[in-house]
C-alpha positions as CSV (number, residue, x, y, z in Angstrom):
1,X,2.6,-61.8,-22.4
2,X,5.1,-59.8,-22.0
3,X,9.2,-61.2,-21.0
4,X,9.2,-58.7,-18.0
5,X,7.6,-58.6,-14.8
6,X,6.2,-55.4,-15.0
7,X,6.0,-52.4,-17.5
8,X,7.2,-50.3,-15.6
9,X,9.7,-49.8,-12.2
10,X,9.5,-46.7,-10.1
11,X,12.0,-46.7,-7.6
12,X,10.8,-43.7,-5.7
13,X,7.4,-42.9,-4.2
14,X,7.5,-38.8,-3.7
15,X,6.2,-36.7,-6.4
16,X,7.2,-37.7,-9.7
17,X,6.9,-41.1,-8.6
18,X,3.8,-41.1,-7.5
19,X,2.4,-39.0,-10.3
20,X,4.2,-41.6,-12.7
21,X,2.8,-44.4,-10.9
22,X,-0.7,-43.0,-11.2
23,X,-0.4,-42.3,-14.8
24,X,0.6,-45.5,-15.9
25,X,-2.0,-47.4,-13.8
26,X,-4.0,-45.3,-15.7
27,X,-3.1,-46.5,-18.4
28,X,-3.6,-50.4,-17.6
29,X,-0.2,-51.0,-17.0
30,X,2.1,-53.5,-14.8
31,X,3.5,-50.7,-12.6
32,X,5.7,-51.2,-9.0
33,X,6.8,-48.3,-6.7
34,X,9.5,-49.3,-4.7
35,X,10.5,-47.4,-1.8
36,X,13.3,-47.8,0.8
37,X,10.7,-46.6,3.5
38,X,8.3,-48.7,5.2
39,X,5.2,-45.3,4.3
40,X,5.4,-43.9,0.8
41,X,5.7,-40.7,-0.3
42,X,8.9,-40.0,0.2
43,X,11.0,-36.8,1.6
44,X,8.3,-34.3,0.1
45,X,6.2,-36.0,2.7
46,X,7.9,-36.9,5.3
47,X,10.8,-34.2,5.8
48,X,10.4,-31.8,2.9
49,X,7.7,-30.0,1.2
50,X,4.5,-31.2,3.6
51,X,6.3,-31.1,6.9
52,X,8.2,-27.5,6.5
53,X,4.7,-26.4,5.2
54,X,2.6,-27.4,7.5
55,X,5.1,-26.6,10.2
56,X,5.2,-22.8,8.7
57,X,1.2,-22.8,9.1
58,X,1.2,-23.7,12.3
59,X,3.9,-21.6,13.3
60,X,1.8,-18.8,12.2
61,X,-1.2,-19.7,13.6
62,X,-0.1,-20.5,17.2
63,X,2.3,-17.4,17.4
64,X,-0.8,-14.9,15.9
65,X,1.5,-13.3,13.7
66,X,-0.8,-12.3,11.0
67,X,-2.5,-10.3,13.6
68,X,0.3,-8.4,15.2
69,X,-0.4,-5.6,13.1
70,X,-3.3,-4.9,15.1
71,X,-2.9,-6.3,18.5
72,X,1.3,-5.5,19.0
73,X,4.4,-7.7,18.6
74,X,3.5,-9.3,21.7
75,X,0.1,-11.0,20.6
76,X,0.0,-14.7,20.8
77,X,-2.7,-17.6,20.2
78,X,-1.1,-19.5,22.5
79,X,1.6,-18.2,25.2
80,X,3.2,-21.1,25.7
81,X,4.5,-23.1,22.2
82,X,6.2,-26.1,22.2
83,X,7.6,-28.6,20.2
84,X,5.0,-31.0,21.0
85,X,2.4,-28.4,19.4
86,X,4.5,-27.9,16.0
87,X,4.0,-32.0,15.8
88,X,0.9,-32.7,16.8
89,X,-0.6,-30.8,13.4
90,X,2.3,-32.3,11.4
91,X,1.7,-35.8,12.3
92,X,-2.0,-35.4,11.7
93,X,-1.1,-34.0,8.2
94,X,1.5,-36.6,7.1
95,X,-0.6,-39.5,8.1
96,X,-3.1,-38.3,5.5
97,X,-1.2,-37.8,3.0
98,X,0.1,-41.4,3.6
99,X,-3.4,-42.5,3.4
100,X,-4.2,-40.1,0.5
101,X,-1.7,-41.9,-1.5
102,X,-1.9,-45.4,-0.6
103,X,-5.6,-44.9,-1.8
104,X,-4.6,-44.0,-5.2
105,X,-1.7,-46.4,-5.5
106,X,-4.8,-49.0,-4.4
107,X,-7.6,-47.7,-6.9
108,X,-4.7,-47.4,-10.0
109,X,-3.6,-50.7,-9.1
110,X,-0.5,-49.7,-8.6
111,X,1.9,-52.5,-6.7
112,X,4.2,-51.3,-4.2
113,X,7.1,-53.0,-2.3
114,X,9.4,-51.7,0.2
115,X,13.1,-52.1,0.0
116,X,16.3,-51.0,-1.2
117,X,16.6,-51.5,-5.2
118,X,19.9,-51.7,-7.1
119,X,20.4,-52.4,-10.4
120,X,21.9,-55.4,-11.5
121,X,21.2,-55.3,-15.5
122,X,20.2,-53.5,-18.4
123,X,16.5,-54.8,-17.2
124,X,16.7,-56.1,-13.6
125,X,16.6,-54.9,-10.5
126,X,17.8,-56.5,-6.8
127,X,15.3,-55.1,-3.9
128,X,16.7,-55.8,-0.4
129,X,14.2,-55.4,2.7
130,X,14.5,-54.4,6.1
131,X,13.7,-58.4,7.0
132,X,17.0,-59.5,4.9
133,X,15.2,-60.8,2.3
134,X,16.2,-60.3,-1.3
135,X,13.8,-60.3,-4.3
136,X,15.0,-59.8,-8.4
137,X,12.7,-57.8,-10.7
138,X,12.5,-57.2,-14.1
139,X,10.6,-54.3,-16.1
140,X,10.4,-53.0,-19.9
141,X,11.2,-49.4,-18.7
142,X,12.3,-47.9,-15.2
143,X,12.2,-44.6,-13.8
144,X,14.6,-43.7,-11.1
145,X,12.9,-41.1,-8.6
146,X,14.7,-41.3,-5.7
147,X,14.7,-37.8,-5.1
148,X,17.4,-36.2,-2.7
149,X,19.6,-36.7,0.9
150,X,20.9,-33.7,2.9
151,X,24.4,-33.0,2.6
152,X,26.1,-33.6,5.5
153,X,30.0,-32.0,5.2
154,X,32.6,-33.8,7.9
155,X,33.5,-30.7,8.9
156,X,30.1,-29.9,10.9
157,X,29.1,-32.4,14.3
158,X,26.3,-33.4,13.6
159,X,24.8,-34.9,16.8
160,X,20.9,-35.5,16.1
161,X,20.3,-32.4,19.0
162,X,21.7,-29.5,18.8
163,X,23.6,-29.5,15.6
164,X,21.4,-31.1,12.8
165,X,20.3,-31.2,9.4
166,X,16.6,-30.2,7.7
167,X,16.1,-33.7,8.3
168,X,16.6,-34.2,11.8
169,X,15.3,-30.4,12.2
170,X,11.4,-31.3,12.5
171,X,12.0,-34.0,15.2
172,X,13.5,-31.2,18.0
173,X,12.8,-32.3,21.8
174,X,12.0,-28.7,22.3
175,X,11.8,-25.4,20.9
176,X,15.5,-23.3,20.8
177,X,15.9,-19.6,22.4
178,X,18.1,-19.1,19.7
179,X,19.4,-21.0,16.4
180,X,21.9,-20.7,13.9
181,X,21.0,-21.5,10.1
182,X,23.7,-22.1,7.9
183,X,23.0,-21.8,4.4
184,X,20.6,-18.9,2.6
185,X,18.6,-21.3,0.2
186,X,14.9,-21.9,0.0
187,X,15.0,-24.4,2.9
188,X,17.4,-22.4,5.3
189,X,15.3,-19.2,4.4
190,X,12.0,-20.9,4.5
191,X,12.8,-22.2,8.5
192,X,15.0,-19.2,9.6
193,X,11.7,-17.2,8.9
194,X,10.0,-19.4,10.6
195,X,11.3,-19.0,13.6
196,X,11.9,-15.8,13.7
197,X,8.4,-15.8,13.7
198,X,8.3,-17.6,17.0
199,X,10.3,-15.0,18.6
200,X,13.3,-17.3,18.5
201,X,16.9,-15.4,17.7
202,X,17.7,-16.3,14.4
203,X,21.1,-15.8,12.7
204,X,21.3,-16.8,9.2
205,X,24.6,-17.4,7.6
206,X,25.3,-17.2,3.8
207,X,29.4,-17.7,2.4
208,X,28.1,-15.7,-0.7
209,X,27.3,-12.3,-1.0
210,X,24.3,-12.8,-1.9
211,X,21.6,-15.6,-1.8
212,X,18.3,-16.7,-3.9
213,X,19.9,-15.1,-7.1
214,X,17.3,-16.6,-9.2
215,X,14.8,-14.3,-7.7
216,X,14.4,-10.5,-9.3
217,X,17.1,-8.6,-7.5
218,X,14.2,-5.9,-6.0
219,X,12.3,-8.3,-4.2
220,X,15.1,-9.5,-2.8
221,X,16.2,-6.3,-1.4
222,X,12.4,-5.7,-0.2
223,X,12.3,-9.3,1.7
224,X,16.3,-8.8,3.3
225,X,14.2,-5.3,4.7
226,X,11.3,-7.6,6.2
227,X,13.3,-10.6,7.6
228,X,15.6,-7.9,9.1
229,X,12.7,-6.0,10.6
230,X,11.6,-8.9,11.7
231,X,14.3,-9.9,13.4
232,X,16.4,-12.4,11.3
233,X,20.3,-11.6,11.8
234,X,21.4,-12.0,7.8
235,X,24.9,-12.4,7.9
236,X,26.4,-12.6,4.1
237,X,29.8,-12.8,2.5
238,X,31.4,-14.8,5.2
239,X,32.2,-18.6,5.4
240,X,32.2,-20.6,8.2
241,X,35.7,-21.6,9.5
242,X,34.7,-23.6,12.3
243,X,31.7,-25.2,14.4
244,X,32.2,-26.3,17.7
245,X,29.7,-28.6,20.0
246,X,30.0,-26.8,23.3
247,X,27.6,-28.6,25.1
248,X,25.1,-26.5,26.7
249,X,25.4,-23.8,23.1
250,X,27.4,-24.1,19.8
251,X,29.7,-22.1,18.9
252,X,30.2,-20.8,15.3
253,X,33.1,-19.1,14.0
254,X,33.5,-17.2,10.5
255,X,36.6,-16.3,8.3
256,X,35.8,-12.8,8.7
257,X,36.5,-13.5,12.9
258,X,33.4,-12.9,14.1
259,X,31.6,-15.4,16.7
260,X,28.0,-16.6,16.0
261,X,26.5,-18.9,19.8
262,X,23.6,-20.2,19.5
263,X,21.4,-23.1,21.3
264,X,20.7,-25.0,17.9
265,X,22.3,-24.7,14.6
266,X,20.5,-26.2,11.6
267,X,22.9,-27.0,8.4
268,X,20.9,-26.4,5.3
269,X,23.5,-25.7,2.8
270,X,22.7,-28.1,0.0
271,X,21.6,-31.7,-1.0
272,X,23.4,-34.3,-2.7
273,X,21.4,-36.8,-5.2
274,X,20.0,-40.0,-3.6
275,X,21.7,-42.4,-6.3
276,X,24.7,-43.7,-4.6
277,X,22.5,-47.4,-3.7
278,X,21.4,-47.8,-7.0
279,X,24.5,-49.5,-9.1
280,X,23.7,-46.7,-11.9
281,X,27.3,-48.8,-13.4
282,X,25.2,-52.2,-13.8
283,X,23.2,-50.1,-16.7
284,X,25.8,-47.4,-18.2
285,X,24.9,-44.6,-15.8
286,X,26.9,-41.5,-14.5
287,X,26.0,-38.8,-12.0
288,X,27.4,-35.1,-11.9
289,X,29.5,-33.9,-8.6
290,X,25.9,-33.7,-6.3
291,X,25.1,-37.4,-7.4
292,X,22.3,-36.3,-9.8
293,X,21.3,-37.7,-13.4
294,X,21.6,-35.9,-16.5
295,X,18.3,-36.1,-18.7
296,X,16.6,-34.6,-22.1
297,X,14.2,-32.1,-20.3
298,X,11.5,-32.7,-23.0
299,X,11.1,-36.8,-22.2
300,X,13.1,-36.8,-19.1
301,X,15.0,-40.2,-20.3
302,X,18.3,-40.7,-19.6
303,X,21.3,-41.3,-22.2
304,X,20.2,-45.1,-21.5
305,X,17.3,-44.9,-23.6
306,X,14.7,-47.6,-21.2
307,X,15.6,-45.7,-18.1
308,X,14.3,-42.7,-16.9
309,X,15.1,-40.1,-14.0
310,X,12.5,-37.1,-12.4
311,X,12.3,-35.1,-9.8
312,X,15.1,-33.9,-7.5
313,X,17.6,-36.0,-8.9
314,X,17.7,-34.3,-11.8
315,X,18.6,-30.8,-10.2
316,X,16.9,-27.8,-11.1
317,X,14.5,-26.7,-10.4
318,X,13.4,-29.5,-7.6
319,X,10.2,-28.6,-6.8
320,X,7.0,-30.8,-5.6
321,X,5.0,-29.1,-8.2
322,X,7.5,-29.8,-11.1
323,X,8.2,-32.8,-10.2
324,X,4.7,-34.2,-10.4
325,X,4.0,-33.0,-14.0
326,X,7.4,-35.1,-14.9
327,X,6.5,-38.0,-13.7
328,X,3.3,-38.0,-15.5
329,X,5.4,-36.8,-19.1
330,X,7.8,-39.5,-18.2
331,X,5.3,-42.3,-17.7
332,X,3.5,-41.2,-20.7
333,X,6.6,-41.5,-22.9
334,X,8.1,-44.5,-21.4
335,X,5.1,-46.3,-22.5
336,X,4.7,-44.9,-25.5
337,X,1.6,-42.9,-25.0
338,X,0.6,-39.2,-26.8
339,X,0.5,-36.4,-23.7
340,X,0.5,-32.8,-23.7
341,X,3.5,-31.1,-23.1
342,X,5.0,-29.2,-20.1
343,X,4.0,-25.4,-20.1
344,X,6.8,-23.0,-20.5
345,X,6.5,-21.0,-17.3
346,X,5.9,-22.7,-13.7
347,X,5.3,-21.1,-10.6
348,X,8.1,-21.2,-8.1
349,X,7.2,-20.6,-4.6
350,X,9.2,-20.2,-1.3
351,X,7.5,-20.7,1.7
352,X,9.3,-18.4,3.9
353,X,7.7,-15.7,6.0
354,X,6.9,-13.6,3.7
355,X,5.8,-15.8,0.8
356,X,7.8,-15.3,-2.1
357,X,6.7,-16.3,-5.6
358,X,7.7,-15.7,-9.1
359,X,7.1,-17.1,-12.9
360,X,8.1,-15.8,-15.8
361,X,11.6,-14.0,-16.2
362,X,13.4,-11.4,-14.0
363,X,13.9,-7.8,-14.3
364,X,18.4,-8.7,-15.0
365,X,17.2,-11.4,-17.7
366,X,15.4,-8.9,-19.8
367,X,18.3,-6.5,-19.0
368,X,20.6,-9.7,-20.5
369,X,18.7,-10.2,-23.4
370,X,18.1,-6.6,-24.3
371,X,14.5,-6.7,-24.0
372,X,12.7,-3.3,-24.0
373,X,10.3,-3.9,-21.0
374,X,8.2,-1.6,-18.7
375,X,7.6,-2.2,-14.7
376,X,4.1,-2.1,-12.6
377,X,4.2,-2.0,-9.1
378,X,1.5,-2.3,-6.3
379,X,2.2,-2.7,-2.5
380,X,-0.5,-4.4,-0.5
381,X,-1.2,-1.8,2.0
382,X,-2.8,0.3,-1.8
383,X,-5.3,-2.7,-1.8
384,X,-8.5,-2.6,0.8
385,X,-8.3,-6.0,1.5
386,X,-4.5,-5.5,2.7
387,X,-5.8,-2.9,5.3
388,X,-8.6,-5.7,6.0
389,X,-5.7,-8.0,6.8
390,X,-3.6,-6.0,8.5
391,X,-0.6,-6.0,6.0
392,X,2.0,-3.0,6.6
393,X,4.1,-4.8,3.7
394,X,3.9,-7.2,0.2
395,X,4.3,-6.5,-3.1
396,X,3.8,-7.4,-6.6
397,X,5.9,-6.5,-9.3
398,X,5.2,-7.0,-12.8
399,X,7.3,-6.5,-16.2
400,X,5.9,-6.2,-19.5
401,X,7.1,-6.5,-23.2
402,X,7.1,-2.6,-25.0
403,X,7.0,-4.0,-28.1
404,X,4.3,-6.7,-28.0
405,X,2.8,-5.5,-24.6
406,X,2.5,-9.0,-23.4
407,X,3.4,-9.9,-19.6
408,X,7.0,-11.5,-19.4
409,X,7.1,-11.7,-15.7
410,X,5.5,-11.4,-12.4
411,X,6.9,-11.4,-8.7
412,X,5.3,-11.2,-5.7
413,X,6.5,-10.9,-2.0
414,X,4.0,-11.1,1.1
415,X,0.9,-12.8,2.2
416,X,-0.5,-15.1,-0.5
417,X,1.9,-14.6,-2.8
418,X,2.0,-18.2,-3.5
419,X,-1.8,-18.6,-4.3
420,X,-1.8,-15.5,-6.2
421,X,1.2,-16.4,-8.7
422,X,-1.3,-18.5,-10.6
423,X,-2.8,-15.5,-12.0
424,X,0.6,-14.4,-13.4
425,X,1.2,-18.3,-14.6
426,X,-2.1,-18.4,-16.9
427,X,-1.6,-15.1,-18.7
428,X,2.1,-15.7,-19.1
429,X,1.1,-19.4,-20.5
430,X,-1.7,-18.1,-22.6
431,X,0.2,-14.7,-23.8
432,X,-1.4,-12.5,-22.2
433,X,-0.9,-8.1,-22.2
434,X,-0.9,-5.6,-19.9
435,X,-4.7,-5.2,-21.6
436,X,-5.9,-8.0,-19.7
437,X,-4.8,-6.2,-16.2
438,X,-6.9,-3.2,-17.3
439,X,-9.8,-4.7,-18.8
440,X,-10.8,-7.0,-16.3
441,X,-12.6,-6.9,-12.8
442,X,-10.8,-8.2,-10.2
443,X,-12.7,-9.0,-6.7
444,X,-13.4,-6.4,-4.3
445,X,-11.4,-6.6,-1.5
446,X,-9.1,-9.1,-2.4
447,X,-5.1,-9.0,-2.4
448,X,-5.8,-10.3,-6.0
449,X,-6.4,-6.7,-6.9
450,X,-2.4,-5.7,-6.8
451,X,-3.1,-7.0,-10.3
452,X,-4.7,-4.1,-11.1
453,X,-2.9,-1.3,-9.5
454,X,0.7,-2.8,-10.9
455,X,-1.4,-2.8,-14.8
456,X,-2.3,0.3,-14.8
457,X,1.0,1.4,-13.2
458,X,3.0,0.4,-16.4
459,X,-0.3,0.7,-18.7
460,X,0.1,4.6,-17.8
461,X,3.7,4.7,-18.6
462,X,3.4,2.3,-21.9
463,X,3.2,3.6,-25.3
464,X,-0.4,4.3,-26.2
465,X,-1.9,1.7,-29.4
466,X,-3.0,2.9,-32.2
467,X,-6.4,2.2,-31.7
468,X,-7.2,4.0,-28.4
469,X,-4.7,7.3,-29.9
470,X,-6.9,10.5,-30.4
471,X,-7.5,11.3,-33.8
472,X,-8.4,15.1,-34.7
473,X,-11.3,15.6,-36.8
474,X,-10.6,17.6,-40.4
475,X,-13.0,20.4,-39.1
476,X,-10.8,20.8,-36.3
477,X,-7.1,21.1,-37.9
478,X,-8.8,23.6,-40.5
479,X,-10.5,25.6,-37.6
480,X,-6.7,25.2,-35.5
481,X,-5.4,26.5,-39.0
482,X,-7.6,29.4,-39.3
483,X,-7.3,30.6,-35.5
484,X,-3.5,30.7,-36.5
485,X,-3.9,32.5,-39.6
């Protein structure tokens, strides 16, 4: 028997953690998942990833946007939406995902215990519950996935109401005529657009000149043009110098000296690392200036070599789909255990309204390196299934290699561009060429044909191979010769 209590510690039940939990139960080992929560899953389910999804899908069910196209701006499902119908879908969704994942834990054998942890040595850990009870643990190996808080500056009043954070966001009394977002990242995009899409005036507020830089710098231009047309007030290169609690409105004011009021503002300008409970000095741990843990990206351990750290607390690029596939290369290290690696490329998908996806590199990184690359194009409204669908905008960008042909990128903006990254993902992964885009059938109608116009698009503009150049026949050149002669 082993000196420890358990194999393995999670502290942490969202993603990583629970994909590392599963994986070692898998494996037959002594595994606990401690969470500070009383329901597991942590902020992917409860105020992150499921909620703002599921939120966004009701949001565009109720309001009948995808059907404006057709029926006029002022088309609803519903006339009347309230908060009450944004939660009533969203509580049914997080309680099975709860029950999803207590099933799991339950058929892995995987033991869970809420509480607060901390270390308290190299091997031992201190879990405090909510009764006042204390409990001390040991374990071989640990993996911290605690994931993320929102960052919460003194300079904004936060009241729970009317000035709040992405957290306190999805538990509004009622709907807002009008909100303020502070903060152009994935999360203060992804609700801005949102509710913009419930006909509520939304200003968003970004210090920088620009926001989502990671994203290929023309479908960022093409999704400023939607959000604007659809009514999202972008308002870059300006900091705020002030927010004042006025009661009845707040009132924002920027360095530039213009006056932003709104009913609601929501503060989504970052999130700091949820490490600051754990005692990281009891085991030789340091955090960066966000409170997140450094790690080798291959293994994911930390510079202490039995501890190891996934997910969001480890910064970039803090997605739910990442995050699970650490956890399981994680677990499989920590206990020792052969696994495939991590593919190269990942989707990444924001959820706004439009979709935006991407995998694969941008059209300024090739321009960095000094790639030689070509560009296909299709807009949804060229496909039949976008006219099925009503779609006046979308589009799907891909870039491709001149020298080897193969696909180094793909972008997408519009309806389904989320779902239909994954095509991009498994040629990119399996080193695929613009070849594959021409050769193959695609279904018809489907969105997935953009595919097929954006190959052909570059394949028409690529150097022709070898193989497919016309060759002249001797007979001919001698009968060109003669004609000359």
């Amino acid at each position: 028997m082993s000196k420890y209590d358990y194999d393995l510690i999670i502290i942490g039940s969202g993603p990583s953690g629970r994909s590392a939990a599963i994986q070692a139960g898998k494996l037959q080992r002594r595994v606990l998942v401690i969470d500070r929560k009383d329901r597991f899953g942590g902020v992917s389910v409860h105020t992150g990833t499921i909620p703002s999804k599921t939120l966004r899908e009701t949001v565009l069910n109720l309001s009948g946007w995808r059907e404006r196209s057709f029926y006029g701006r002022s088309y609803r499902v519903k006339d009347q939406i309230r908060a009450e119908d944004l939660k009533a879908r969203l509580h049914m969704t997080l309680d099975h995902e709860v029950d999803v994942l207590e099933h799991q834990f339950n058929r892995n054998h995987v033991e869970t215990l809420n509480g607060l942890a901390k270390f308290v040595g190299p091997h031992e850990i201190e879990v405090a519950t909510d009764a006042g009870e204390t409990t001390r643990l040991t374990a071989a190996k640990f993996l911290i996935a605690t994931g993320t808080k929102t960052y919460r500056p003194d300079y904004v009043p936060f009241n729970g109401k009317t000035v709040v954070d992405g957290d306190d966001f999805l538990e509004m009394a009622e709907i807002p005529r009008s909100l303020v977002v502070i903060g152009a990242g994935v999360i203060g995009v992804e609700y801005a657009t949102m509710f913009s899409a419930l006909d509520v005036r939304v200003t968003l507020i970004e210090p920088r000149e620009t926001f989502l830089d990671f994203i290929d710098t023309r479908l960022i231009h093409d999704f400023t043009h939607q959000i604007r047309e659809n009514g999202v007030d972008l308002r870059l290169g300006s900091a705020v110098q002030k927010i004042e609690d006025a009661g009845g409105h707040v009132e924002v004011t920027l360095e530039n000296g213009r006056h932003v009021r709104a009913e609601m503002l929501l503060f989504a300008a970052g999130r700091m690392g949820a490490t600051s409970a754990l005692n990281l000095q009891a085991v030789g741990l340091e955090t960066d200036h966000r409170n997140r843990i450094d790690v080798d990206r291959k293994t994911y351990q930390t510079k202490v070599p039995h501890i190891y750290a996934t997910g969001d607390v480890i910064g970039h690029p803090s997605l739910a789909s990442t995050s699970l596939q650490q956890g399981r290369v994680a677990a499989c290290h920590a206990l020792e255990t052969p696994t495939l690696p991590e593919s190269p490329w990942y989707p990444y998908g924001i959820y706004s309204v439009p979709e935006i996806s991407t995998c694969g590199m941008s059209e300024e990184e090739l321009q960095e390196r000094g790639i030689p690359y070509e560009v296909g194009v299709a807009r949804f409204r060229e496909t039949s299934r976008g006219h099925i669908m009503g779609l006046e905008h979308g589009m799907l960008k891909m870039l491709f290699s001149l020298k080897t042909r193969r696909v180094l990128g793909v972008q997408i903006v519009g309806e389904g561009a989320t779902e239909l990254i994954h095509i991009a993902q498994a040629v990119l992964n399996l080193k695929g060429t613009v070849d594959y885009f021409v050769q193959n059938t695609f279904n018809y109608p489907t969105l997935a044909e953009a595919y097929k116009i954006a190959g052909l698009d570059a394949f028409n503009r690529m150097p022709i191979p070898d193989e497919f150049k016309v060759r002249k026949k001797p007979a001919e050149k001698a009968e060109k010769k003669a004609g000359k002669a």
